[in-house]
N, C-alpha and C positions, 0 to 999 in steps of 0.2 A: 588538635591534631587530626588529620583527615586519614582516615583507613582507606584501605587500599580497597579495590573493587573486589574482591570475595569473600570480604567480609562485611559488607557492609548489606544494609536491607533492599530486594528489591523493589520496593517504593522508593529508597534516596535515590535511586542511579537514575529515573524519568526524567525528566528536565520539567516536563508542563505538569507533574505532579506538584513539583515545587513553586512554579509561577503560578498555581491556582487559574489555569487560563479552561474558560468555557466553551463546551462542543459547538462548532459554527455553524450546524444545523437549524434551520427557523424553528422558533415551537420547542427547545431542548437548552436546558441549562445544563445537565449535567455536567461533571468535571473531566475533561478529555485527559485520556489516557495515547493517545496519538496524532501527532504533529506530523502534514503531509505537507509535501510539495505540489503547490496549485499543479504547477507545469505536470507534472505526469498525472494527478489524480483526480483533474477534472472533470475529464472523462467518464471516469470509472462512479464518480461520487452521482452526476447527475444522470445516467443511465440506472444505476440504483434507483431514483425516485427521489432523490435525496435534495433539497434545497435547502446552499447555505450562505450565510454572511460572507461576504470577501472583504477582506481586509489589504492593511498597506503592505504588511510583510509576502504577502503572497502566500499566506500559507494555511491548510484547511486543517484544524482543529478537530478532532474525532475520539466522542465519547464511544467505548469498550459494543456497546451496541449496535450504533451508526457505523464504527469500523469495520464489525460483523459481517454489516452488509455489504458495505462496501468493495469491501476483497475478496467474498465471495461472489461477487459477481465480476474483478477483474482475475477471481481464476480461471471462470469460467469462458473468459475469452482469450487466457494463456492457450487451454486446451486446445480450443481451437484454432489457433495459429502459433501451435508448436514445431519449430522443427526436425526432422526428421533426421536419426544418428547418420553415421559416414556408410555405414553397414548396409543401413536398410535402404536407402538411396542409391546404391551404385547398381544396383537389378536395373532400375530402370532409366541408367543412359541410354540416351540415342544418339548422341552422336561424337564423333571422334573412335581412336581407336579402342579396341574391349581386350583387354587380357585375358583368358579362359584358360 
């Protein structure tokens, strides 16, 4: 019988915990803790420094340490191309009508 997801352990609920699938990093066996999508994180993985395997599923494997890196350096390009709330942008229209 399969429990329901709050009770069950947070290692069952992984998917790649289960398939035993390894980090696609060159030079790194360990056992990936996160399953990315080529499409958005290719970027991010090879600006890190990071080179890895590519595979037929399209998808980049990342062990707990390589992901580390990884996202910390596509937060760091959130920050810098965040945008701006409704608020703090409307000071600086130019053009069209201004309500005041």
């Amino acid at each position: 019988m399969k429990l329901p997801k709050e009770l069950r352990e947070k290692g069952d609920l992984s998917a790649t915990a289960n398939k035993g699938k390894r980090c696609s990093i060159k030079s790194c066996g360990d056992i990936a803790v996160r399953s990315l999508s080529e499409n958005s994180w290719k970027s991010y993985v090879e600006k890190a420094e990071l080179r890895y395997n590519e595979n037929k599923q399209h998808k980049i494997y990342l062990c707990k340490i390589h992901y580390k890196e990884a996202n910390k350096y596509r937060k760091s390009q959130e920050k810098l191309y965040q945008k701006k709330g409704f608020l703090e942008d409307s000071t600086t229209i130019g053009k069209g009508k201004r309500w005041d």
